[in-house]
C-alpha positions as CSV (number, residue, x, y, z in Angstrom):
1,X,2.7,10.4,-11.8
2,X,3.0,13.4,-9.1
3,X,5.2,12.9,-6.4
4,X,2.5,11.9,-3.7
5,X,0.6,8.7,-4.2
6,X,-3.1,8.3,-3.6
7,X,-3.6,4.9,-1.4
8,X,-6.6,3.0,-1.4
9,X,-6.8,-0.1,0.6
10,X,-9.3,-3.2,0.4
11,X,-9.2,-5.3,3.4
12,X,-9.4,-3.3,6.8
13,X,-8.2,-6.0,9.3
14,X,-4.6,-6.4,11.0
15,X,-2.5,-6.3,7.4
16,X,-5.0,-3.6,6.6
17,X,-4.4,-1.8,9.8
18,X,-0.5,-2.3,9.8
19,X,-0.2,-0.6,6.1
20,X,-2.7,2.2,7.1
21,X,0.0,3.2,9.6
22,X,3.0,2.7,7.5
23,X,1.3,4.8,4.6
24,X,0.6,7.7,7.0
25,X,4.4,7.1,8.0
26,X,5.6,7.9,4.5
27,X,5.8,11.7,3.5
28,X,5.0,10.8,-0.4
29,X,1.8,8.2,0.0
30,X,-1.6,9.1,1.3
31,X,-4.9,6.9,2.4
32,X,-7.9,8.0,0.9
33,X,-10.2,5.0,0.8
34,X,-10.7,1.8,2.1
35,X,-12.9,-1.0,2.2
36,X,-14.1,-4.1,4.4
37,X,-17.2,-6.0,4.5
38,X,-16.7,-5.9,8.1
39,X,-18.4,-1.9,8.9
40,X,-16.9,-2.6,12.2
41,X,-13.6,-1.9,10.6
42,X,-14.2,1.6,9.6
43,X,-13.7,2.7,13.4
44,X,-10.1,2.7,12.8
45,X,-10.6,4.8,9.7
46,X,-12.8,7.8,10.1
47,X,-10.5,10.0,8.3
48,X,-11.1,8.3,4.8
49,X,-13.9,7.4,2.4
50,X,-14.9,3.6,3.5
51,X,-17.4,1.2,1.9
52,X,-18.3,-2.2,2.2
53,X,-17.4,-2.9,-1.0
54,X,-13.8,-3.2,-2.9
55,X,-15.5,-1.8,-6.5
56,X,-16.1,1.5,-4.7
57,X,-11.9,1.7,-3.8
58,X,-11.1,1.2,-7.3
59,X,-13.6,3.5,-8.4
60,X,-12.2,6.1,-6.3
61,X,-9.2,8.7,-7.3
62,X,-6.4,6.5,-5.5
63,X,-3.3,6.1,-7.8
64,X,-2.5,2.4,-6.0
65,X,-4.6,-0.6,-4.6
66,X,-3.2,-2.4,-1.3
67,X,-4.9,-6.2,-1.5
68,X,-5.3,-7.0,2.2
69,X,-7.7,-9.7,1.5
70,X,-8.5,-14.0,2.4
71,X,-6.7,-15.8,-0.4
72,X,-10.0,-16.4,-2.1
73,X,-11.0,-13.1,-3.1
74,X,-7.3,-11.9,-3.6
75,X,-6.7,-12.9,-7.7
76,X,-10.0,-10.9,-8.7
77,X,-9.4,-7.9,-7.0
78,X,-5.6,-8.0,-8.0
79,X,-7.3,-7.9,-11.4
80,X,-9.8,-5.7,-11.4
81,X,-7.8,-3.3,-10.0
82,X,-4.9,-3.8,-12.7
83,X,-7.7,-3.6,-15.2
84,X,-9.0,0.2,-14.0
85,X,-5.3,1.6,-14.3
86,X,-4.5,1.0,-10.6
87,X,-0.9,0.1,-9.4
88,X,-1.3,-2.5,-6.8
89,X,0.3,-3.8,-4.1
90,X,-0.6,-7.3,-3.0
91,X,-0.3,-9.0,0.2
92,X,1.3,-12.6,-0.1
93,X,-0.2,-15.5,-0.5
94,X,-0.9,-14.3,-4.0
95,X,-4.1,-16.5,-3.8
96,X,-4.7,-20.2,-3.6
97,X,-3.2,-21.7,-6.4
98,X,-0.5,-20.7,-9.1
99,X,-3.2,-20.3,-11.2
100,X,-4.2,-17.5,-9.5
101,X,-0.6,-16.2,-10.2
102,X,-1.0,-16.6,-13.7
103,X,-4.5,-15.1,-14.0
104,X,-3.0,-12.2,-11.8
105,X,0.4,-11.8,-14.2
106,X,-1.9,-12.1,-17.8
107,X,-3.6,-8.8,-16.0
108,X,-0.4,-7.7,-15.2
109,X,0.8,-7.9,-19.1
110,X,-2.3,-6.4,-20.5
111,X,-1.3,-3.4,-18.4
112,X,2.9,-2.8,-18.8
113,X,2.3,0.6,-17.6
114,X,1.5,-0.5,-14.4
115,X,3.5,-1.2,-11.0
116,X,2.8,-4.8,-9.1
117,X,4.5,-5.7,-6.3
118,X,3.7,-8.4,-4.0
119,X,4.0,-8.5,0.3
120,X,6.9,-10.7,0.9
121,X,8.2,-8.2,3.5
122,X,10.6,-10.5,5.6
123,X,13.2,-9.6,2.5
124,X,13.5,-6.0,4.1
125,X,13.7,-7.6,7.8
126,X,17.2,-5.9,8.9
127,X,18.4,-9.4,9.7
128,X,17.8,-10.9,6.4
129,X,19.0,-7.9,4.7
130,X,22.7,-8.5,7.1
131,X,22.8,-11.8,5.6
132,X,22.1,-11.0,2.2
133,X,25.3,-8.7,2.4
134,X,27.6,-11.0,4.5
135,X,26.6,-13.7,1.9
136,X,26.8,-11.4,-1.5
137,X,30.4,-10.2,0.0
138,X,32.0,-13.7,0.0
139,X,33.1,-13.2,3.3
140,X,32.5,-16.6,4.4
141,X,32.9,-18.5,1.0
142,X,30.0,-19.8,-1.6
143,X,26.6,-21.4,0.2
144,X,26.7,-25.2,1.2
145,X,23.3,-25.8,2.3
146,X,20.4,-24.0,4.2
147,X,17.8,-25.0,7.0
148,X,14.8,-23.1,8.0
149,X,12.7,-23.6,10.7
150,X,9.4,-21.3,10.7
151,X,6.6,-22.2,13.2
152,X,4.0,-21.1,15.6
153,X,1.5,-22.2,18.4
154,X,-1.5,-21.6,16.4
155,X,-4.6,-20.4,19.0
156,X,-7.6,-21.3,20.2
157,X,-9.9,-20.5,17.2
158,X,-7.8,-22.2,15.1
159,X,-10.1,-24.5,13.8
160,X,-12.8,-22.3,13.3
161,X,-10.8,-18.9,11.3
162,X,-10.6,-18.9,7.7
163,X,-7.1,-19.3,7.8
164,X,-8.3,-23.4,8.3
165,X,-11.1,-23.8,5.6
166,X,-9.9,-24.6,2.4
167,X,-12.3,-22.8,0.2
168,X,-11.2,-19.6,1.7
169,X,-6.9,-20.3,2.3
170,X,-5.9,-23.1,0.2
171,X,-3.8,-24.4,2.4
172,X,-2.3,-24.2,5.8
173,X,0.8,-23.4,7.4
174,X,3.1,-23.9,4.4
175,X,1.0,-21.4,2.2
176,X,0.4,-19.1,5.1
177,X,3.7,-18.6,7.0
178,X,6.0,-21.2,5.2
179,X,6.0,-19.3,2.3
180,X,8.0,-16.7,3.4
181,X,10.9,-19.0,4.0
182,X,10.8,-20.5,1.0
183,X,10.7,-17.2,-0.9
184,X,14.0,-16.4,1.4
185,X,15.3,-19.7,-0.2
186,X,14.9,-18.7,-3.4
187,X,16.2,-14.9,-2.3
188,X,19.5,-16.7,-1.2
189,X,19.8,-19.3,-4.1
190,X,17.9,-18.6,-6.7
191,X,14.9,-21.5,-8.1
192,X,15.3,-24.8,-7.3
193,X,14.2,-27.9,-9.2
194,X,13.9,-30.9,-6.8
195,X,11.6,-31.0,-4.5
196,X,10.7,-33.9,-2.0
197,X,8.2,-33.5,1.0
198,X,5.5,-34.8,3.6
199,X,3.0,-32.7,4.9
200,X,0.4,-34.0,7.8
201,X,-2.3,-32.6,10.1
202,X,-0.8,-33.8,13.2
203,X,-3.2,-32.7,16.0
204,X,-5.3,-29.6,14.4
205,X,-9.1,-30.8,13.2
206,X,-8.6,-29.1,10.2
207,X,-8.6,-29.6,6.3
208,X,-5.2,-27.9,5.8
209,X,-2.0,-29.0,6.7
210,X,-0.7,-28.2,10.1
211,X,3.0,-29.5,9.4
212,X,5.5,-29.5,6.2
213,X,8.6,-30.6,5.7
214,X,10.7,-30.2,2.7
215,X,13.8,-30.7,0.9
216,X,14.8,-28.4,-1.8
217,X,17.7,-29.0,-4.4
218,X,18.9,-26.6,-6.9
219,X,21.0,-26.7,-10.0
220,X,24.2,-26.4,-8.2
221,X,23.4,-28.9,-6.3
222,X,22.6,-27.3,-2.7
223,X,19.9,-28.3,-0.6
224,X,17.6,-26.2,1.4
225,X,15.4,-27.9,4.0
226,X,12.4,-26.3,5.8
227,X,9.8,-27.2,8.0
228,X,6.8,-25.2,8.8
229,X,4.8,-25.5,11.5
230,X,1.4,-24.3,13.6
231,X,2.2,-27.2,16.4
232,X,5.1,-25.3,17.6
233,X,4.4,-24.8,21.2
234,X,7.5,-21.9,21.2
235,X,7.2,-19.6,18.3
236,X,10.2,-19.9,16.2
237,X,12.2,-18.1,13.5
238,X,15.7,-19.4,12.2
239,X,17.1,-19.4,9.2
240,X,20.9,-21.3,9.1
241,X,23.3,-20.7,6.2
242,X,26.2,-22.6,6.0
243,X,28.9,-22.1,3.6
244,X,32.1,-22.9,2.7
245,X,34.2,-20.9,5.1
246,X,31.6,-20.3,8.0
247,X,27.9,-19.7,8.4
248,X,25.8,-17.6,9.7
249,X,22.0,-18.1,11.7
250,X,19.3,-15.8,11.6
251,X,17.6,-16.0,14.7
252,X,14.1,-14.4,15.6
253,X,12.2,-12.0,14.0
254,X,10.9,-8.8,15.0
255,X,7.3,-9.2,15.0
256,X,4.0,-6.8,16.4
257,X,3.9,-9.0,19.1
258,X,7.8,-10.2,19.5
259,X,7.1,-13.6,20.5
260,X,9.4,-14.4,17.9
261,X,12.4,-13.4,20.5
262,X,14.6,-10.8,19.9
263,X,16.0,-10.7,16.1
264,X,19.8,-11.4,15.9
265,X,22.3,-13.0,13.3
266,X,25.2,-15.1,14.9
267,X,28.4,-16.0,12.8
268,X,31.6,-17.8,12.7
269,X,34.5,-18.8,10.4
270,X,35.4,-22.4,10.5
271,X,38.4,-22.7,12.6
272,X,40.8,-26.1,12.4
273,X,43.8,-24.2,13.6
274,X,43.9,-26.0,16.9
275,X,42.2,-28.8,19.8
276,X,39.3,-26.4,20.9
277,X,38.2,-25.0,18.2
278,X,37.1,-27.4,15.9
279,X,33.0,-27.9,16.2
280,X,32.8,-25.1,18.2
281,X,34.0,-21.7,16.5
282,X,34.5,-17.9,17.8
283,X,31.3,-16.9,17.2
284,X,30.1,-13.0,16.5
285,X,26.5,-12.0,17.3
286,X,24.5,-9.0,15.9
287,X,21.5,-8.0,17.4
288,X,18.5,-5.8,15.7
289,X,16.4,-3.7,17.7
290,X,14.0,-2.4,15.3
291,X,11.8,-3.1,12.7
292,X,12.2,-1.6,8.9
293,X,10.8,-3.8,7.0
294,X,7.2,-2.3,6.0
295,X,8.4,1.3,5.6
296,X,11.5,-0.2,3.8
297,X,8.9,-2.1,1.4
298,X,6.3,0.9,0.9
299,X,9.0,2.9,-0.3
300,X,10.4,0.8,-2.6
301,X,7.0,0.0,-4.4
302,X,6.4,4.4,-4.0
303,X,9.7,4.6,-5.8
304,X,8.7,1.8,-8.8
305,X,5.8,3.7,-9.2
306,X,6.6,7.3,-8.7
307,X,10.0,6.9,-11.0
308,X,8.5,4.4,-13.2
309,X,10.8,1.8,-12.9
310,X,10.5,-2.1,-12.3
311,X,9.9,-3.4,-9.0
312,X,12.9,-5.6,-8.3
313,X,12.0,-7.4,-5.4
314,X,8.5,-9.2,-4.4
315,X,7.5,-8.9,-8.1
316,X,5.3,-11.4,-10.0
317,X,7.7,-13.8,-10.9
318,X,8.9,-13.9,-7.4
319,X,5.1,-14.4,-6.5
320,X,5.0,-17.3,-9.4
321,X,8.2,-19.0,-8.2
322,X,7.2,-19.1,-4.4
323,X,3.4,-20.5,-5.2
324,X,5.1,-23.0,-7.3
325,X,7.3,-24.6,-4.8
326,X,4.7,-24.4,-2.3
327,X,2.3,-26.0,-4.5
328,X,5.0,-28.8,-5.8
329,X,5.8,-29.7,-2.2
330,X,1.9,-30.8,-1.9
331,X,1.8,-32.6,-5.0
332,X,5.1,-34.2,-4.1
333,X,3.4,-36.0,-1.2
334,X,0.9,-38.4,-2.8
335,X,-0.3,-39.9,0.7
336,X,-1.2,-36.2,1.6
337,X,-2.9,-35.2,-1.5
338,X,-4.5,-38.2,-1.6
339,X,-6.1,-37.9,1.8
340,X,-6.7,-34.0,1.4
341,X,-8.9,-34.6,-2.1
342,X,-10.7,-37.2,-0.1
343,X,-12.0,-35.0,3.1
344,X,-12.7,-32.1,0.3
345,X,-14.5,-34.5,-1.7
346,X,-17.3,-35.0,1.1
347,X,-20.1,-32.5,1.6
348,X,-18.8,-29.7,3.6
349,X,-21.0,-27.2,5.4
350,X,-20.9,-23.2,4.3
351,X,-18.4,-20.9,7.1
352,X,-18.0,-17.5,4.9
353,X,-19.6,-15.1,2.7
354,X,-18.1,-15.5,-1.6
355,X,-18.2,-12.1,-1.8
356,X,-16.2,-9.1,-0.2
């Protein structure tokens, strides 16, 4: 492997769009082809070979795949592209089940030579990557507990994009945004083992959930709890760690269209020492102005690849782990499940193409 990496991309939309620019941002990767069954796409790539068609992007002389695909189509071209000697790189979710994941990681071990790394870019955010070094120092003692809180407004097609039909996503909020906090769980604590939930569709007219709520347990005994939502009127990013000698928030993140808020970590010690103090410590805030985390990513899946070494971070068992406990905090609530597997079980009218 030379040390500039061909890039071919299938799935021309926003993720497409936002790794297009991040590639050309990178001296050692390149974008040569790229496709969408959208030909409207192509406007915004008249520089490379584009086709309506993903075969034609694994056909073509790129060293790497980037999946920018609906969950649906996501496992086989993950796979196909594994299977013609392609690196890949594939946005989350990983698909729409953890079988997918397992389909995608059999591919994976019939080709060991291969780099796969999958988009769980809020790991590189500059906030989370503060926390993971105040908590890794010990500065403020061994983790307690953690609370996350990940929600948005949803918009006025919401009903109507392929985000909300079930054939196409596989589920809603939880597998779409919620599993980035969970994966930050698990990139905090490790794998948990308990899970207890209860998921609803409080106001969208959708066959997905629109709300989740969680609790996680793990074998030391710490308990994460999350909820993910598209009914939160105020978009909303916070991540709380509390440990044994302080805590620390994550609050905000950077986003394309910041209404997220600004991203900042605030931080305290516990402090008993006197009358004013206690429940309401000296508290230190950091703020982050920028936003790393896709040039931060690229590079360390160029470097896995280029230097043929493992990819540490978003790699398949990560991919497994987070589509487990997403999947586990459906099954965990029988009313929902049970209510879900009835709506899918009447006759539902066709909204998208099978094929890409």
């Amino acid at each position: 492997m030379g040390e500039e990496l061909k890039i071919g991309i299938v799935g021309l939309g926003k993720m497409g769009r936002i790794r297009a620019n991040t590639i050309a941002l990178n001296p050692r990767t390149t974008l040569v082809s790229g496709a969408d069954p959208n030909a409207e796409s192509f406007e915004h790539f008249t520089n490379i070979a584009t086709s309506q068609n993903y075969e034609d992007v694994i056909a073509s002389d790129a060293d790497c795949i980037f999946v920018c695909t609906p969950n649906r189509f996501t496992p086989d071209i993950v796979i196909a592209a594994l299977d013609a000697g392609k690196h890949v790189f594939c946005e989350k979710p990983p698909g729409r089940t953890r079988d997918d994941v397992t389909r995608i990681i059999e591919a994976e071990k019939r080709n060991p030579s291969l780099k796969l790394k999958f988009g769980f870019n809020h790991r590189y955010h500059a906030g989370i990557q503060e926390a993971k070094r105040i908590v890794t120092s010990g500065r403020l003692g061994k983790i307690l507990w953690i609370r996350g809180i990940y929600g948005k407004a949803g918009n006025k097609e919401m009903e109507s994009e392929w985000r909300s039909d079930p054939e196409l996503c596989g589920g809603g909020i939880l597998l779409d945004q919620g599993i980035h906090m969970l994966d930050l769980f698990r990139f905090f604590c490790g794998d948990f083992t308990e899970i207890k939930s209860m998921c609803t569709t409080a106001l969208w007219d959708i066959e997905v959930e629109d709300n989740a709520f969680a609790l996680l347990r793990d074998r030391q005994g710490r308990i994460a709890m999350l909820h993910s939502s598209s009914t939160q009127w105020k978009h909303r990013f916070n991540l709380e760690i509390y440990m044994s000698e302080g805590y620390l928030s994550v609050n905000g993140i950077l986003s394309s269209t910041r209404s997220y808020g600004d991203e900042t970590i605030s931080l305290a010690r516990k402090q008993f020492d006197d009358g004013f103090a206690i429940g309401k410590p000296r508290e230190e805030i950091i703020y982050f102005d920028t936003d790393p985390s896709w040039e931060l990513e690229l590079e360390d899946f160029a470097s896995a690849v280029i230097g043929n070494r493992p990819v540490d971070s978003g790699n398949s068992t990560d991919a497994l782990a987070a589509m487990t406990m997403v999947h586990d905090i459906y099954g965990n609530d029988e009313q929902w499940t049970n209510a879900r597997d009835r709506k899918l079980d009447q006759p539902q009218p066709t909204t998208a193409s099978d094929s890409l």
